[in-house]
TORKOL-4160 file (C-alpha; in steps of 0.2 Angstrom, whole numbers, padded with zeros to 4 digits, m for minus):
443
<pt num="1" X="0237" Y="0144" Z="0911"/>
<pt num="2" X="0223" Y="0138" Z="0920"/>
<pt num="3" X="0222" Y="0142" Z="0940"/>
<pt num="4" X="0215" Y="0127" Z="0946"/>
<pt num="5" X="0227" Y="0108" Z="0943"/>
<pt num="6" X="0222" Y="0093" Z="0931"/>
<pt num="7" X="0218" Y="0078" Z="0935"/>
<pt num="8" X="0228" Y="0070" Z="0944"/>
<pt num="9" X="0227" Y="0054" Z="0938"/>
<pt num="10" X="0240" Y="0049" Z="0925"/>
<pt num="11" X="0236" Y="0049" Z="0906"/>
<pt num="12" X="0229" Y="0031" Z="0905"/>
<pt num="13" X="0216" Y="0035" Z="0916"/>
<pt num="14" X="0200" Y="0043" Z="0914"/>
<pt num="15" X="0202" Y="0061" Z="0911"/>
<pt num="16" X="0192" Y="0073" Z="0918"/>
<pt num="17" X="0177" Y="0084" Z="0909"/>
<pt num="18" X="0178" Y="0100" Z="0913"/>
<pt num="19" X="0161" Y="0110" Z="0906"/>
<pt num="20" X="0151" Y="0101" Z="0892"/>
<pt num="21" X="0160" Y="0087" Z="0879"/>
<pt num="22" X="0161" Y="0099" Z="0865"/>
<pt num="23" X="0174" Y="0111" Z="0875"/>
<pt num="24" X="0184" Y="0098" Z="0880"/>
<pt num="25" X="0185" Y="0091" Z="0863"/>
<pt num="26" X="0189" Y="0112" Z="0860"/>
<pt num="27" X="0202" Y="0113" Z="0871"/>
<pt num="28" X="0210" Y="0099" Z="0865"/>
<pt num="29" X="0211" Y="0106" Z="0847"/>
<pt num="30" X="0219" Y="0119" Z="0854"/>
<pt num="31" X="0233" Y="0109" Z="0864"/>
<pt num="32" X="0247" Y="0109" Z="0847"/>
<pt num="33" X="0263" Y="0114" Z="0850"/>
<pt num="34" X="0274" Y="0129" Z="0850"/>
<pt num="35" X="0283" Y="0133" Z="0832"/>
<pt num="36" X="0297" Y="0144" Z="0837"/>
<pt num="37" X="0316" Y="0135" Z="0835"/>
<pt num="38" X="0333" Y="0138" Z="0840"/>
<pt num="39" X="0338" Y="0150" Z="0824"/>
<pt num="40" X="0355" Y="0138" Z="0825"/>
<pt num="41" X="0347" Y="0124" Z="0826"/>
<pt num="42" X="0342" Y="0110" Z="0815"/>
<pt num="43" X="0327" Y="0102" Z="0815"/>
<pt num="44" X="0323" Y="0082" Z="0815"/>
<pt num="45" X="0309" Y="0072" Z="0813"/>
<pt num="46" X="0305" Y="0056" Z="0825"/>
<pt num="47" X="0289" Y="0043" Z="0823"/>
<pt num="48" X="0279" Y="0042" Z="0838"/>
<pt num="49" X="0268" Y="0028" Z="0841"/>
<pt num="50" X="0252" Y="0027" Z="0826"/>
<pt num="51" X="0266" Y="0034" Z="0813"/>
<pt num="52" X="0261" Y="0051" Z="0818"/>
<pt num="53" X="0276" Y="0064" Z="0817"/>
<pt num="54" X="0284" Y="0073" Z="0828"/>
<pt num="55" X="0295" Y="0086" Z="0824"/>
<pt num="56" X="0308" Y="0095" Z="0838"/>
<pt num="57" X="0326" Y="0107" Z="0836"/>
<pt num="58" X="0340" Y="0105" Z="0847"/>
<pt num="59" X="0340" Y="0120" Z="0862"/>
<pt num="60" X="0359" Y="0124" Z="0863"/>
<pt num="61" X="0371" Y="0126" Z="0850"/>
<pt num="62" X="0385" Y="0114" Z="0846"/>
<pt num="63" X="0400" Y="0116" Z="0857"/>
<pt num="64" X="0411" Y="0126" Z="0845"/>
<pt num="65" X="0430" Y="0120" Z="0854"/>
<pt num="66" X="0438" Y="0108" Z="0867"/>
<pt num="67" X="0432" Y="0108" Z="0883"/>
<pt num="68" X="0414" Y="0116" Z="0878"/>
<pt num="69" X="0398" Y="0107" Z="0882"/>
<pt num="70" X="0379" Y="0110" Z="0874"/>
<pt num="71" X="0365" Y="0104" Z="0885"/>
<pt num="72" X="0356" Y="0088" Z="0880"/>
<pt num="73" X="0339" Y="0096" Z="0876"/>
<pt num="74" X="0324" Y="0093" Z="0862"/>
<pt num="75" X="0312" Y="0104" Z="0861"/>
<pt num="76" X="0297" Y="0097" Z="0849"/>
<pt num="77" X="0293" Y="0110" Z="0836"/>
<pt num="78" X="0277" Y="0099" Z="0829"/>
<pt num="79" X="0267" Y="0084" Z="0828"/>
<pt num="80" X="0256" Y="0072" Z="0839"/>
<pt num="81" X="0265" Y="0067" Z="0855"/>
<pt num="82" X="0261" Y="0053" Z="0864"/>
<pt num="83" X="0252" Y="0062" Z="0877"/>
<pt num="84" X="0241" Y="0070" Z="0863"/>
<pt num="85" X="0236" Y="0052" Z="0853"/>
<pt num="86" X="0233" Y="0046" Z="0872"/>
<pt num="87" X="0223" Y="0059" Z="0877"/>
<pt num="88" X="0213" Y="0061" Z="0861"/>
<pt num="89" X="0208" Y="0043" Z="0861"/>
<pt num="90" X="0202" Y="0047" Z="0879"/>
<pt num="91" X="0191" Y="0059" Z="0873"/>
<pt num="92" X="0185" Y="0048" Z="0857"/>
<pt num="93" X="0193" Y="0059" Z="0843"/>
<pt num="94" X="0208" Y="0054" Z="0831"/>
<pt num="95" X="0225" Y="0060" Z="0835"/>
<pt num="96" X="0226" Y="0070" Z="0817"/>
<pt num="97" X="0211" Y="0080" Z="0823"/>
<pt num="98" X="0225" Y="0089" Z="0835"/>
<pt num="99" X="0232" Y="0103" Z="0827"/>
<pt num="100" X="0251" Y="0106" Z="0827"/>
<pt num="101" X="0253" Y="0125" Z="0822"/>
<pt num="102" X="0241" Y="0128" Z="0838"/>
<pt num="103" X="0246" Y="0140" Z="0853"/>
<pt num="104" X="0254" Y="0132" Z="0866"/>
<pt num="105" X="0241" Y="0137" Z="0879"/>
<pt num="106" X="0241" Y="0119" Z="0888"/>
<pt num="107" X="0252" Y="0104" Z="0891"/>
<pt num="108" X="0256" Y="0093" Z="0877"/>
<pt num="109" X="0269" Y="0081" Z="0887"/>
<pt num="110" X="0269" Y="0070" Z="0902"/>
<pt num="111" X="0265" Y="0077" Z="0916"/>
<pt num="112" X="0271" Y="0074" Z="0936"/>
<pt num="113" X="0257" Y="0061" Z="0938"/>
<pt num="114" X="0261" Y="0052" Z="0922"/>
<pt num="115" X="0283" Y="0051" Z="0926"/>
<pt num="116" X="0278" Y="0048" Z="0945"/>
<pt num="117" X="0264" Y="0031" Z="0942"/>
<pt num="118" X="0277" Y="0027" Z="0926"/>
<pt num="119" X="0291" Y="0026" Z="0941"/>
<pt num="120" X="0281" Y="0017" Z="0954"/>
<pt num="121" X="0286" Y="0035" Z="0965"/>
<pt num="122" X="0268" Y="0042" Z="0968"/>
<pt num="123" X="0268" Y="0036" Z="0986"/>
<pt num="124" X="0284" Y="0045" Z="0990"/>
<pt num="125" X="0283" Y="0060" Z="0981"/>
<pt num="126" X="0267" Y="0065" Z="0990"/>
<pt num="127" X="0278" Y="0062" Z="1007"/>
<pt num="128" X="0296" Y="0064" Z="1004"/>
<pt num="129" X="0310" Y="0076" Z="1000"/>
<pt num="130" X="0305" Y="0089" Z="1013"/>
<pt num="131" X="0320" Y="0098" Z="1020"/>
<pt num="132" X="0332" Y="0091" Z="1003"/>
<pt num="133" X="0338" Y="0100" Z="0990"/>
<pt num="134" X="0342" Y="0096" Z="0973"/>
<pt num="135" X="0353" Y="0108" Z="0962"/>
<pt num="136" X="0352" Y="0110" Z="0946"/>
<pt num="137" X="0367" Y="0115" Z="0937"/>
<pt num="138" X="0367" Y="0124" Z="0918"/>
<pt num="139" X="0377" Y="0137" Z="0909"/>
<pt num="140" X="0369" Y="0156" Z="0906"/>
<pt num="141" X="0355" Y="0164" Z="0913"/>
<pt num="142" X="0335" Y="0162" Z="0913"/>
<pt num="143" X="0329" Y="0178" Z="0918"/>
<pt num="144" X="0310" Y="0169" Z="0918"/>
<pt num="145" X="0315" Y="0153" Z="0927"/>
<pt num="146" X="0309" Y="0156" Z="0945"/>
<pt num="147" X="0292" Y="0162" Z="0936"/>
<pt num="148" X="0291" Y="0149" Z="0924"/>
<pt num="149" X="0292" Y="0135" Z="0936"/>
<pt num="150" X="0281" Y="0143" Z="0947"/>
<pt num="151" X="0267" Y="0142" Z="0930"/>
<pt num="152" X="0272" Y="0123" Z="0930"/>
<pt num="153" X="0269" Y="0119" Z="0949"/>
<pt num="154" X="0254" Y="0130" Z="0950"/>
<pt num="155" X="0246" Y="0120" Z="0935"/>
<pt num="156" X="0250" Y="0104" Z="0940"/>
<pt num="157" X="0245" Y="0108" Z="0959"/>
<pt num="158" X="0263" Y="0106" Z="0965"/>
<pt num="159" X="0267" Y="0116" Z="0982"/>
<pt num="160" X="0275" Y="0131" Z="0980"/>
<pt num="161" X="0292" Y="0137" Z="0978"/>
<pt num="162" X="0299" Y="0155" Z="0978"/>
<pt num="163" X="0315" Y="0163" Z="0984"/>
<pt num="164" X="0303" Y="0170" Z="0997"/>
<pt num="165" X="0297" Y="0156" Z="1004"/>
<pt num="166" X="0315" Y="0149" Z="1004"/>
<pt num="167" X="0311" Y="0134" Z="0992"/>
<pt num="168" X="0319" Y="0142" Z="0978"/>
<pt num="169" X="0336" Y="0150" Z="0975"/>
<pt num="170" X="0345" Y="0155" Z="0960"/>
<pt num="171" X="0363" Y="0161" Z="0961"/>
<pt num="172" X="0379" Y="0163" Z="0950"/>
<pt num="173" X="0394" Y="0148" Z="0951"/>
<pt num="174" X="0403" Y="0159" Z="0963"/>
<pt num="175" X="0386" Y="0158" Z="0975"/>
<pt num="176" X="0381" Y="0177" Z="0970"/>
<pt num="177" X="0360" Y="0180" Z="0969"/>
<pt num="178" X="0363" Y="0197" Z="0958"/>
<pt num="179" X="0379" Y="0196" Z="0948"/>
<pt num="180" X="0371" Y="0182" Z="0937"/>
<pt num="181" X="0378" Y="0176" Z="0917"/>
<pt num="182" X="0374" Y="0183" Z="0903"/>
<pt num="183" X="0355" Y="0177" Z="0897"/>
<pt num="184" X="0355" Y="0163" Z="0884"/>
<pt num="185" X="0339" Y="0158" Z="0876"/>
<pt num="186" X="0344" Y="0139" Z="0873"/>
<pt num="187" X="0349" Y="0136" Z="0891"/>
<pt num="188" X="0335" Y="0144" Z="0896"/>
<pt num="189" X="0323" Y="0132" Z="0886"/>
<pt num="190" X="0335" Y="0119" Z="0894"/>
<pt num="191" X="0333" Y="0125" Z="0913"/>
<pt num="192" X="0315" Y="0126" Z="0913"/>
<pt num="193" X="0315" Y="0108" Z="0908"/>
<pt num="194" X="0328" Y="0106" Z="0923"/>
<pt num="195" X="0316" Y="0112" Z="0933"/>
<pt num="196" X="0301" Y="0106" Z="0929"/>
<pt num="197" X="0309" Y="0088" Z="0931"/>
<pt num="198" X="0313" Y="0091" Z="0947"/>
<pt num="199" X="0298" Y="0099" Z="0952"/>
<pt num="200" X="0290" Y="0083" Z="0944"/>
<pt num="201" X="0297" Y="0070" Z="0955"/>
<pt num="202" X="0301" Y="0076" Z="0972"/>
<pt num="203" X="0288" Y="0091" Z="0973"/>
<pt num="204" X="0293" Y="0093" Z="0992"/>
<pt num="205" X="0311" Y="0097" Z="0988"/>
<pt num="206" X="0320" Y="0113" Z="0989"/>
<pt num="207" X="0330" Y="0120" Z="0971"/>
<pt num="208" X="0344" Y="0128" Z="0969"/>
<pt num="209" X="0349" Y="0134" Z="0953"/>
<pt num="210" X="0367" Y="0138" Z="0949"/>
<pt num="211" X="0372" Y="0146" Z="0934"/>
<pt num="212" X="0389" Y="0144" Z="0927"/>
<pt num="213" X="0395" Y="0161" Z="0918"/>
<pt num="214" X="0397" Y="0151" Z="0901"/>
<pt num="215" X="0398" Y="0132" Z="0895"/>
<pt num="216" X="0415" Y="0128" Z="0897"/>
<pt num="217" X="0416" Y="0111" Z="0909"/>
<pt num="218" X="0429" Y="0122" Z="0919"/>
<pt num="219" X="0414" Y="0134" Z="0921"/>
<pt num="220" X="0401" Y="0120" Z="0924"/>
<pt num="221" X="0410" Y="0111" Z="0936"/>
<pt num="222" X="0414" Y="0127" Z="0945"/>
<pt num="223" X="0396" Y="0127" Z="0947"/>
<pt num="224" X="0395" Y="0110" Z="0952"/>
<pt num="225" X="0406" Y="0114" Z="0966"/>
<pt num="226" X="0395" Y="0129" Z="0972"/>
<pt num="227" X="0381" Y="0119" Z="0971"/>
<pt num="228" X="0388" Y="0107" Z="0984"/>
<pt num="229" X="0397" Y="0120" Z="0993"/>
<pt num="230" X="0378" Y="0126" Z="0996"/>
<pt num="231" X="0372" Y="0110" Z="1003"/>
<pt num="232" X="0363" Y="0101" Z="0990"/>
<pt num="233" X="0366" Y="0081" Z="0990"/>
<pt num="234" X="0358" Y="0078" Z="0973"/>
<pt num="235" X="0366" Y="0087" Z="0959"/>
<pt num="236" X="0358" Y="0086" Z="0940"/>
<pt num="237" X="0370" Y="0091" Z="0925"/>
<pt num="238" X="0361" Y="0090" Z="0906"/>
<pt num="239" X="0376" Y="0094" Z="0897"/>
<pt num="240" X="0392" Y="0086" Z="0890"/>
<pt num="241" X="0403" Y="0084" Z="0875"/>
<pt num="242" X="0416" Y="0076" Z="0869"/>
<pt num="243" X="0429" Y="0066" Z="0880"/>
<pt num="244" X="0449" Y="0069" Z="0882"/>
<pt num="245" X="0463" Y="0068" Z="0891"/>
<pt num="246" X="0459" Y="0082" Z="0902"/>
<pt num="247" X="0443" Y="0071" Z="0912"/>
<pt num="248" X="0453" Y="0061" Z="0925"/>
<pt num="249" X="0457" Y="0081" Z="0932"/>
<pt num="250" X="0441" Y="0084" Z="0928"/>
<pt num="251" X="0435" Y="0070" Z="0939"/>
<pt num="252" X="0445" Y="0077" Z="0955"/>
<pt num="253" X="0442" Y="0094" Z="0953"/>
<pt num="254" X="0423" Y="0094" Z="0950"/>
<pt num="255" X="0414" Y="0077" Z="0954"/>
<pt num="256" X="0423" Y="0069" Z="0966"/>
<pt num="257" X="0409" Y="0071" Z="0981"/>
<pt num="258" X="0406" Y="0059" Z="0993"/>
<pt num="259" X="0390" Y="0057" Z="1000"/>
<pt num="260" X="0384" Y="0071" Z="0987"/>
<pt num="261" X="0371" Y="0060" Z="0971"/>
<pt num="262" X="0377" Y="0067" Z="0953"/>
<pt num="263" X="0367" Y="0064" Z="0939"/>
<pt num="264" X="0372" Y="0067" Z="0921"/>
<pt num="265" X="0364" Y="0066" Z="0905"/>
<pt num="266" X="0372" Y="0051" Z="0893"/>
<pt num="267" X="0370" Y="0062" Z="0878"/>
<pt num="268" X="0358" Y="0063" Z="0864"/>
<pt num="269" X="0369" Y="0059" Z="0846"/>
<pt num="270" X="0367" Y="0041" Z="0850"/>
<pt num="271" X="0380" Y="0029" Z="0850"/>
<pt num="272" X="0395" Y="0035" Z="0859"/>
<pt num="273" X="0402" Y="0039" Z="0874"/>
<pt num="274" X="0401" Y="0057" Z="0884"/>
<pt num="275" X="0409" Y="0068" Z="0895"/>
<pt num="276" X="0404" Y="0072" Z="0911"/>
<pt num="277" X="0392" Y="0054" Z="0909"/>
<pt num="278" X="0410" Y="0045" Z="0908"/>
<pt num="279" X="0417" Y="0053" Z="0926"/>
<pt num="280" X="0417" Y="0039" Z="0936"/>
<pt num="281" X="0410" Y="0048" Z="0952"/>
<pt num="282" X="0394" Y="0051" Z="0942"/>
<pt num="283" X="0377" Y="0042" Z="0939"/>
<pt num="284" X="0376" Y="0043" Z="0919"/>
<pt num="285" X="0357" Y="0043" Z="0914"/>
<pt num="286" X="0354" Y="0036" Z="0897"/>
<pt num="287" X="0337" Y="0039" Z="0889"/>
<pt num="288" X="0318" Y="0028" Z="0884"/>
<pt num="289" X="0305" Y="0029" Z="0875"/>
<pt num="290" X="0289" Y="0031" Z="0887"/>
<pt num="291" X="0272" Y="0021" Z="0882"/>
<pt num="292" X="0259" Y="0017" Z="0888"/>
<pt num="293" X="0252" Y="m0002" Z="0889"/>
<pt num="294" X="0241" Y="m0012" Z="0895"/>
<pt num="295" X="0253" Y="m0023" Z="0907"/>
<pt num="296" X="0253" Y="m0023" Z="0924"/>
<pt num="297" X="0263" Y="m0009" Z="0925"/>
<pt num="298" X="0253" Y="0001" Z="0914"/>
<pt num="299" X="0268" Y="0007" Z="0904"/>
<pt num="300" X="0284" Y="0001" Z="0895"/>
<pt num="301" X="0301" Y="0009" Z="0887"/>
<pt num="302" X="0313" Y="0004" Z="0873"/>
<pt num="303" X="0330" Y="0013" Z="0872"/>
<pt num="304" X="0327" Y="0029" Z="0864"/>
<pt num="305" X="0335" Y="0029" Z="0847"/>
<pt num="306" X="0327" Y="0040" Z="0831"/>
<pt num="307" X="0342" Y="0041" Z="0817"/>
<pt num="308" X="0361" Y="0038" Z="0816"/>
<pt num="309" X="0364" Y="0052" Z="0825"/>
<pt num="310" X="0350" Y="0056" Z="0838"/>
<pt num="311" X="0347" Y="0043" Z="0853"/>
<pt num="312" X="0353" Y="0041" Z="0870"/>
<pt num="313" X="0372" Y="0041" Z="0870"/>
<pt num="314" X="0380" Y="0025" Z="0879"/>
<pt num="315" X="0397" Y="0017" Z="0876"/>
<pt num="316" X="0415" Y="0014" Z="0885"/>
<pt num="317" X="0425" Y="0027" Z="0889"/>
<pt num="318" X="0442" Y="0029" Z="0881"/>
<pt num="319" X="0451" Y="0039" Z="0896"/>
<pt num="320" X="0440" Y="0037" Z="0913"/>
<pt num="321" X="0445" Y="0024" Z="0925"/>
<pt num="322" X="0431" Y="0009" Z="0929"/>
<pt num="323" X="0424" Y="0011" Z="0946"/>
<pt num="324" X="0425" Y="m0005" Z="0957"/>
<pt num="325" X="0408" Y="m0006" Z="0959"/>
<pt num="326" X="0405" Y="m0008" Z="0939"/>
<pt num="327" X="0410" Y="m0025" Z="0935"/>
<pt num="328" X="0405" Y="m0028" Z="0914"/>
<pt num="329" X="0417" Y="m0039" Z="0908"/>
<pt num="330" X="0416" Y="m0029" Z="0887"/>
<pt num="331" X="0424" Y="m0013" Z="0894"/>
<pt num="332" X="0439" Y="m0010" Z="0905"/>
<pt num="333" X="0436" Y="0008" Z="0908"/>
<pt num="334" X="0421" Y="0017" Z="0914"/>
<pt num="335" X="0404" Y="0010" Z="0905"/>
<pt num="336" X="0388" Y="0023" Z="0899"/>
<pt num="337" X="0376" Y="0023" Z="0907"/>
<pt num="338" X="0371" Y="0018" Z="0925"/>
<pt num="339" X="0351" Y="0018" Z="0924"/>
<pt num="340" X="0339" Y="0027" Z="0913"/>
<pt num="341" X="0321" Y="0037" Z="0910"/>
<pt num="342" X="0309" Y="0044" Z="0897"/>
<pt num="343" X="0319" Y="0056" Z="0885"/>
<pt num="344" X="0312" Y="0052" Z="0867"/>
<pt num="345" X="0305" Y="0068" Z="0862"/>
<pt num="346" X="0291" Y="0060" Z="0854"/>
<pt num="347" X="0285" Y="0052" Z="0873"/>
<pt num="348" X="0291" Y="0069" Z="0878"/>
<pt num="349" X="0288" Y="0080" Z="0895"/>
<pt num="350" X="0276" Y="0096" Z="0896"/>
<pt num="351" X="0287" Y="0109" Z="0902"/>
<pt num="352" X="0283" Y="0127" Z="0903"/>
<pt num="353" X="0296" Y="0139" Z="0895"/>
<pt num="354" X="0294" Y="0158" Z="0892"/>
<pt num="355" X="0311" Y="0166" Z="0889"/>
<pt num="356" X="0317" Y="0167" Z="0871"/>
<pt num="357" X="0312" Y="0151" Z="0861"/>
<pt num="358" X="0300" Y="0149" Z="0874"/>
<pt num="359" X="0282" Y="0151" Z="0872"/>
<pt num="360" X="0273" Y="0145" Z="0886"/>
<pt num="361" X="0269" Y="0125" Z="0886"/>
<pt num="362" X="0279" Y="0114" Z="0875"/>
<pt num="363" X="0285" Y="0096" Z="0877"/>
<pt num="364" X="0303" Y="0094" Z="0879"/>
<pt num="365" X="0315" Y="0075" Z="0877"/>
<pt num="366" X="0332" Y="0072" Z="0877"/>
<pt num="367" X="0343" Y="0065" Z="0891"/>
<pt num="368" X="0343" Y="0081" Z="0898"/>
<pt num="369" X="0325" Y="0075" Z="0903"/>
<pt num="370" X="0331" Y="0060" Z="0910"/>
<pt num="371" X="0346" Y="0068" Z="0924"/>
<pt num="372" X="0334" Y="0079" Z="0932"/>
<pt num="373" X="0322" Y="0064" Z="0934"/>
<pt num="374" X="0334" Y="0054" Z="0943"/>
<pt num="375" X="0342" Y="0067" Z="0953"/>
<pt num="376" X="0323" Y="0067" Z="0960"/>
<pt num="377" X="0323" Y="0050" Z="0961"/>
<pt num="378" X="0340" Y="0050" Z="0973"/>
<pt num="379" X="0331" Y="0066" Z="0983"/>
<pt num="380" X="0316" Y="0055" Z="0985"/>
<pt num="381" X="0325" Y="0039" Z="0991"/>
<pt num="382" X="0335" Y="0049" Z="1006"/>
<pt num="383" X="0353" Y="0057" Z="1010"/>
<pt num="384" X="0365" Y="0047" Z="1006"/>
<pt num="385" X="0381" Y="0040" Z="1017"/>
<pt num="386" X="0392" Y="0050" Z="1020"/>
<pt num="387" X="0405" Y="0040" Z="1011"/>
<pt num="388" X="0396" Y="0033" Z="0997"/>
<pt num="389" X="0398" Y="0039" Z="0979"/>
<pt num="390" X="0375" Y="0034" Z="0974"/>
<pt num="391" X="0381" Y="0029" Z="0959"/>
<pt num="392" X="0386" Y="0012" Z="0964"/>
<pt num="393" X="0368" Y="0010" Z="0973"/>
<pt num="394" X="0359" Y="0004" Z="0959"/>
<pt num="395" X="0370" Y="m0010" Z="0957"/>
<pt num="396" X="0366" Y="m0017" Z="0973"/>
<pt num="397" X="0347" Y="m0019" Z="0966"/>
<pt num="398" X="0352" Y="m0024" Z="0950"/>
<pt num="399" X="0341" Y="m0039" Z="0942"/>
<pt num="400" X="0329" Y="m0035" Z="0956"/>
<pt num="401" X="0311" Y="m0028" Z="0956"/>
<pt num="402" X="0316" Y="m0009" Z="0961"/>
<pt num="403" X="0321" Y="m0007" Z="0943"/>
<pt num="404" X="0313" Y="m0010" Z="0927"/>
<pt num="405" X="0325" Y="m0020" Z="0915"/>
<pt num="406" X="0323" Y="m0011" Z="0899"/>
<pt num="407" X="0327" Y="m0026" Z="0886"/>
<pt num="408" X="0322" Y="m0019" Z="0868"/>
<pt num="409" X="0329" Y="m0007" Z="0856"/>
<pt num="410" X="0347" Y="m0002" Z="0852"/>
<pt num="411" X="0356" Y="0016" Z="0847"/>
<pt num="412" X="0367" Y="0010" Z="0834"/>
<pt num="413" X="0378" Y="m0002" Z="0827"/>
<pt num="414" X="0393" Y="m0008" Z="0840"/>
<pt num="415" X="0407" Y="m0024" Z="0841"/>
<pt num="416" X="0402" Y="m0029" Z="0859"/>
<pt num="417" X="0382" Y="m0029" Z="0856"/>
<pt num="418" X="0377" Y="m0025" Z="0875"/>
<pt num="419" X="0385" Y="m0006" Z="0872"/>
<pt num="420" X="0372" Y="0000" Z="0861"/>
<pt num="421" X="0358" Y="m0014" Z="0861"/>
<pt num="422" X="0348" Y="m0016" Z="0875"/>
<pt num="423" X="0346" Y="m0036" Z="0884"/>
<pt num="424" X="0341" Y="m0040" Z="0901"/>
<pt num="425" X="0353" Y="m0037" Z="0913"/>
<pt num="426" X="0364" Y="m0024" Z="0912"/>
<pt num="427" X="0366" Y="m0015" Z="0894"/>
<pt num="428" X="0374" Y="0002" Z="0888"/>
<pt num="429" X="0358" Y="0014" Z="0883"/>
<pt num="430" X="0350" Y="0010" Z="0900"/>
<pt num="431" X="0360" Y="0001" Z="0911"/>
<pt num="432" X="0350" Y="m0009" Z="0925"/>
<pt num="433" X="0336" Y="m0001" Z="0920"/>
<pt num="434" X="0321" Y="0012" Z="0925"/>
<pt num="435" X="0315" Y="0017" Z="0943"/>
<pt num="436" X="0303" Y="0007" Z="0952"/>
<pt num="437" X="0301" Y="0016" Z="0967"/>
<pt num="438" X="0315" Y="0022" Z="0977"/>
<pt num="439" X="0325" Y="0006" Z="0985"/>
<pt num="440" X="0337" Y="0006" Z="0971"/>
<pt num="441" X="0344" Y="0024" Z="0974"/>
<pt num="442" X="0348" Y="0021" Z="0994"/>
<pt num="443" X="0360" Y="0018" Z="1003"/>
């Protein structure tokens, strides 16, 4: 880890030299990815842009009974990201020359200057979000993760943010700072990239991570319940599974928080829906694939969607109740998802991980990507009313300029086409779209 920040420009931009050519070029040889994998998991391979592969394994296990949830990240194993081919045709060599079975000694993601120009949220992350916190809420423990975020934010010249310092506090579900879960190397590869998100778009905000004991939803929404209890107004949960009967209980007992924003990953098998993404007191985050361009927005996104069974999860709910504010004709109960962000592994983020699977710098995906970065997002915008469940505020902007209509791709095949195949307007994967600045996550 170098001591000093990058660039702080985004990735389309001119990147800084730093000593002669021929150690730039050197450095970049050396910025592959990581090799280690989840030993459960299974690997799966995406096309990023020039039909380079990337390769990337799934952090968490599979939920094994009812009432069990896995977090929603991808952690790329190999190939040329998106970052990388961009970066290498900055520096005039060809994205194969960048090697995949390299150390993982430097970023190989997008980085906070690359989601915040993406997100029109430049402005306000360099002046918002002091005095807010945002609570990040995952099962297990990551012995590392105050020290791997600090990594991050130092690299990336991001304020600091320690327990001594009174930025960052790590407890237990029941609010305990030494009686912590068990560790778990998955959900450790899945908090730092909570984190790291965080850190990302609201870089003034204060973090709070609570740690459910295991992955049951009774355990994770005990958590979520801490994490308000606390005092954090925006609430980021990465993880789900599949829906039953037992939601609408859910519901009351854990996400039913007026004037509290909580954001939750769509899920990442594609078509269908997910619990908690289906509570109706939730904003559900479906999930993009992030490119450059030359428009005037220097970047667009296309619902994220690799295979039959990998791609932002959207869809209608078969038990959770439509909220009044969601008024889609195709579904009579609740509708995934509300509004979207990058989460194609292949147009991954830089996250820095050291715990278990981690070995430093890798790039991370998944919708589990895309919660935390609108949990920042609702940080960045203000508190919210009292009153107000945030997940409606995006529908008072809908079809306006503070979101960016996603309009291509779909994540499978469905009977009412807007569930799975993005239009303009409202659609399943991403809902009214992408940030554009803060406006539509106020209120």
């Amino acid at each position: 880890m170098r001591s000093t920040p990058p660039d702080s420009a985004p990735i389309r931009g001119r990147w800084r030299r730093i000593g002669s050519a021929a150690a730039a070029t050197t450095a970049l040889l050396l910025a592959g990815l990581g090799t280690a994998a989840h030993a459960n998991a299974a690997s799966t391979t995406a096309t990023a842009a020039s039909s380079t592969k990337v390769t990337w394994t799934r952090s968490c296990a599979a939920p094994k009974k009812k009432g069990e949830m896995a977090c929603n990240a991808l952690r790329v194993t190999g190939g040329v990201t998106a970052f990388q081919q961009q970066r290498a045709k900055a520096e005039g060599i060809t994205a194969k020359a960048l090697s995949p079975e390299a150390a993982a000694d430097s970023p190989t993601g997008y980085g906070p200057s690359d989601l915040q120009d993406a997100y029109g949220l430049a402005d306000a992350a360099s002046s918002n979000g002091s005095g807010r916190t945002i609570a990040i809420v995952d099962a297990y423990d990551d012995p590392n993760a105050e020290s791997d975020l600090a990594a991050y934010r130092s690299y990336y010249g991001l304020p600091e943010c320690t327990t001594d310092d009174g930025c960052f506090k790590k407890v237990s579900q029941t609010g305990s700072t030494t009686s912590l879960p068990t560790a778990d190397s998955g959900w450790a590869g899945e908090i730092s990239l909570d984190l790291d998100m965080a850190s990302a778009i609201c870089p003034n905000c204060n973090i709070t991570l609570v740690e459910a004991k295991s992955s049951s939803m009774a355990n994770l929404g005990t958590a979520v319940n801490e994490a308000v209890k606390l005092g954090a107004k925006y609430v980021s949960n990465s993880y789900g599974g599949a829906e039953s009967s037992s939601d609408s209980g859910y519901d009351t007992s854990y996400f039913k928080h007026p004037g509290v924003a909580i954001t939750v990953s769509a899920g990442d098998e594609a078509y269908g829906a997910e619990y908690p993404a289906a509570s109706r007191y939730v904003t559900a985050v479906g999930g993009t694939k992030l490119s450059t361009s030359s428009n005037s927005r220097g970047w667009t996104e296309s619902v994220w969607h690799t295979s039959s069974t990998e791609g932002t999860g959207s869809g209608c709910s078969a038990y959770d109740a439509k909220p009044t504010w969601q008024t889609d004709t195709g579904c009579t109960k609740r509708m995934i998802a509300d509004v979207a962000a990058v989460a194609d592994p292949a147009t991954g983020v830089s996250v820095y991980d050291t715990y278990g699977d981690g070995t430093g710098w890798a790039t991370y995906g998944g919708t589990s990507a895309s919660s935390p970065i609108i949990a920042g997002v609702y940080a960045l915008a203000g508190t919210p009313s009292s009153s107000s469940y945030p997940a409606q505020f995006p529908y008072g902007a809908a079809g306006t300029s503070a979101l960016n209509d996603v309009t291509s791709g779909s994540n499978g095949s469905c009977s009412t086409s807007y569930f799975c195949t993005a239009r303009s307007g409202y659609d399943g994967p991403t809902g009214w779209g992408t940030p554009e600045g803060t406006s539509a996550f106020t209120g």
